[in-house]
C-alpha positions in Angstrom: -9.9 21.9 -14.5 -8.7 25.2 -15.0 -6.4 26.6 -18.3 -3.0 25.6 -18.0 -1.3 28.4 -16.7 2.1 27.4 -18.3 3.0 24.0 -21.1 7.1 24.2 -20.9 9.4 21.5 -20.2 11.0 21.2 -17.2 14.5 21.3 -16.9 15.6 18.2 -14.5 19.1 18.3 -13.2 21.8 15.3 -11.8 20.4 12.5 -13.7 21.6 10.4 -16.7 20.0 11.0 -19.9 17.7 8.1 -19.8 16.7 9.1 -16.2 15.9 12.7 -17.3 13.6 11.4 -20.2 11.5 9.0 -17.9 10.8 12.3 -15.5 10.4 14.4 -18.5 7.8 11.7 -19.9 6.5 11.4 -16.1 5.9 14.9 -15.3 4.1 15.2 -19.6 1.5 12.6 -18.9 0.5 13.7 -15.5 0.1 17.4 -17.1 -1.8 15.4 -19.7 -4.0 13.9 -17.4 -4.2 17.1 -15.6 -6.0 18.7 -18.9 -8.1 15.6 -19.2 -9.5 14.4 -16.2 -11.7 17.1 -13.6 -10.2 15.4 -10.3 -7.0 14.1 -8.7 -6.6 12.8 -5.4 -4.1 11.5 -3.2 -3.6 8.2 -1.1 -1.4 6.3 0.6 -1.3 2.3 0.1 -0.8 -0.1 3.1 1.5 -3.2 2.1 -0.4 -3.5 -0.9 1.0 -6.6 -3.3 2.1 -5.9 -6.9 -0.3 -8.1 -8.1 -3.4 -5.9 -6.3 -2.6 -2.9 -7.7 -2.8 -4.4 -11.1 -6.1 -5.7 -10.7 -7.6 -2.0 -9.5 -5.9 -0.7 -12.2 -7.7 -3.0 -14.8 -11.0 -2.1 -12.5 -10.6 1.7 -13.0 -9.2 1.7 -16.9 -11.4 5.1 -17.1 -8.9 6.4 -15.0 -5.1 7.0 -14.2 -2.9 6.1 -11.4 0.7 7.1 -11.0 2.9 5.6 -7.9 5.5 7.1 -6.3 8.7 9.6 -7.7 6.9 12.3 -5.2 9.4 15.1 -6.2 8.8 14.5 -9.6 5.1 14.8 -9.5 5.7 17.8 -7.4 7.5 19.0 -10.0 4.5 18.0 -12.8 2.1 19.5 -10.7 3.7 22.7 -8.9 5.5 23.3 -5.7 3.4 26.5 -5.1 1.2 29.2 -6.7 3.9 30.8 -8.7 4.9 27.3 -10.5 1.8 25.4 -10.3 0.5 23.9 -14.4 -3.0 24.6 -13.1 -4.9 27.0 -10.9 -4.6 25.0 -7.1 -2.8 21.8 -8.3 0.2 23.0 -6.2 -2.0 22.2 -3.1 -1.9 18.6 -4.2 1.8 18.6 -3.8 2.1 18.6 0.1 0.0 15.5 0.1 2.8 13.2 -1.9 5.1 12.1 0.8 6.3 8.6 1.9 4.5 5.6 0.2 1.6 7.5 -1.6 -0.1 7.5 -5.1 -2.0 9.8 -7.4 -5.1 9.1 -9.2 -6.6 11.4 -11.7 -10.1 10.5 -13.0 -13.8 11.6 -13.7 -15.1 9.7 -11.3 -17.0 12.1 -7.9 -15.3 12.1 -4.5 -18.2 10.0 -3.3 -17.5 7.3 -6.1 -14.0 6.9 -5.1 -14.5 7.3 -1.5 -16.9 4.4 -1.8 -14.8 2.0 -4.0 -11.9 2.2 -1.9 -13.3 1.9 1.5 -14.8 -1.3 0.4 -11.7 -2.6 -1.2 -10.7 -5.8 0.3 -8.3 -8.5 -0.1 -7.7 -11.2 1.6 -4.4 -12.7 1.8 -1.5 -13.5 4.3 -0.9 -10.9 6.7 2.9 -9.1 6.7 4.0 -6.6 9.8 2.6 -3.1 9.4 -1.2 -4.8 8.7 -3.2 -4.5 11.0 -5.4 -7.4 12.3 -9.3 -7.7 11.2 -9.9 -10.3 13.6 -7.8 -12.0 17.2 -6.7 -14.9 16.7 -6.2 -17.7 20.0 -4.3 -20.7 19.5 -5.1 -23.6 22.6 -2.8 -25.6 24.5 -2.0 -28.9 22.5 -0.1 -30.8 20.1 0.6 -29.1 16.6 1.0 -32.1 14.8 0.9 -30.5 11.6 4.3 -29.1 12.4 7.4 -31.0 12.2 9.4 -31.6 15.3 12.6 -29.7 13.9 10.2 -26.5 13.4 10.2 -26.3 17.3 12.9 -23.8 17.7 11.8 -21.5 15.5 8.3 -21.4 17.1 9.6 -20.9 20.2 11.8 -17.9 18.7 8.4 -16.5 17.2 7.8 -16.9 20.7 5.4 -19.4 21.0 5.0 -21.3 24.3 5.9 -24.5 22.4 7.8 -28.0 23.6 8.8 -31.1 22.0 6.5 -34.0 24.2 7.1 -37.7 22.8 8.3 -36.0 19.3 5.5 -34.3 18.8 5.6 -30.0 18.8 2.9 -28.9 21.6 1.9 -26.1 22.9 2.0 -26.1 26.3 -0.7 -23.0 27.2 -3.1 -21.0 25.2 -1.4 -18.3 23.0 -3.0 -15.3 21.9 -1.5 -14.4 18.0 -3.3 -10.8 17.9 -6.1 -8.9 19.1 -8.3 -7.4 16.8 -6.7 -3.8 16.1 -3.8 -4.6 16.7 -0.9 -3.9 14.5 1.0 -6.4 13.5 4.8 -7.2 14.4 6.5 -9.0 12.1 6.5 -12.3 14.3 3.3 -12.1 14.4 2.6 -11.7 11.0 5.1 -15.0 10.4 2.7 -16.7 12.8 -0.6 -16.2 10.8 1.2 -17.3 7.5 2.5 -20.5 9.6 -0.7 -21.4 10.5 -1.7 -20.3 7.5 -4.3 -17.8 8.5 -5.6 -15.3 5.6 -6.8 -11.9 6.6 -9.1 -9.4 5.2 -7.2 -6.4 4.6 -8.1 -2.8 3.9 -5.2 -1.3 1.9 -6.3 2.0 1.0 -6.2 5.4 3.1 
């Protein structure tokens, strides 16, 4: 990257004192890491658990990754050409709304392109995923459910009756088509069943 074109502090406004210095720090290290590393790019992460994230970040220790606090890191990086820290960095800055992330690193587009598109995991589904594969249940009992969990199969709405005590469904029931994206009753239904998914978190 380019000479920093400015290295001031930023005066941040309406916060407490310990608030200011976390944005202060926030907006020094991704300045930092703008002087170290030759690329940043944006992306947005799907439902992505806690835990996930973690484990990328211990995979890509060569690089950096900083999650949400948009303004902020508009802030760090420049809001236009006038106030940018670095020659272009303020066209990063219309990239960083809703639920995205910023990763700074050495690494070529075509190394990070190809990590992420093959990042999978494979856990329960939640609404907003979207479904890998369809899933069919068939008419029958579901003994593996107790009777008292009828009701709230049949408000997930399942097609579901109690027959001599036992919880049945009474026709086939399609969960999800493949492509689809998933309501939040049917994401309860997979983790019911207890049906893991592949899931592609990163855009």
């Amino acid at each position: 990257m380019p000479k920093s074109k400015r290295d001031k502090k930023v005066s941040l406004t309406k916060t407490t004192k310990k608030g200011l210095e976390a944005k202060q720090n926030l907006i020094e290290e991704l300045r930092k890491c703008a002087d170290i590393y030759r690329y940043v790019f944006v992306f947005s992460v799907e439902n992505m658990r806690n835990n996930k994230l973690k484990d990328i970040r211990t995979a890509w220790k060569h690089s950096r990754f900083f999650f949400g606090k948009n303004k902020v890191m508009m802030i760090a990086l420049g809001k236009g050409p006038t106030d940018e820290y670095k020659d272009n960095l303020h066209k990063v800055s219309k990239f960083l709304r809703g639920e995205v992330g910023v990763l700074f690193t050495n690494k070529t587009k075509d190394e990070v392109q190809e990590y992420f598109s093959n990042f999978k995991e494979v856990d329960y589904a939640r609404a907003g995923n979207v479904a890998t594969m369809a899933m069919t249940l068939d008419e029958g009992p579901l003994e593996q459910f107790p009777h008292s969990m009828e009701p709230q199969l049949r408000q997930l709405g399942l097609p579901t009756a109690l027959k001599k005590g036992v919880v049945t469904l009474i026709k086939d029931f399609e969960v999800c088509k493949e492509g689809d994206t998933l309501t939040p009753e049917q994401a309860r239904i997979l983790v019911i069943i207890s049906i893991k998914l592949q899931l592609s978190c990163f855009d």
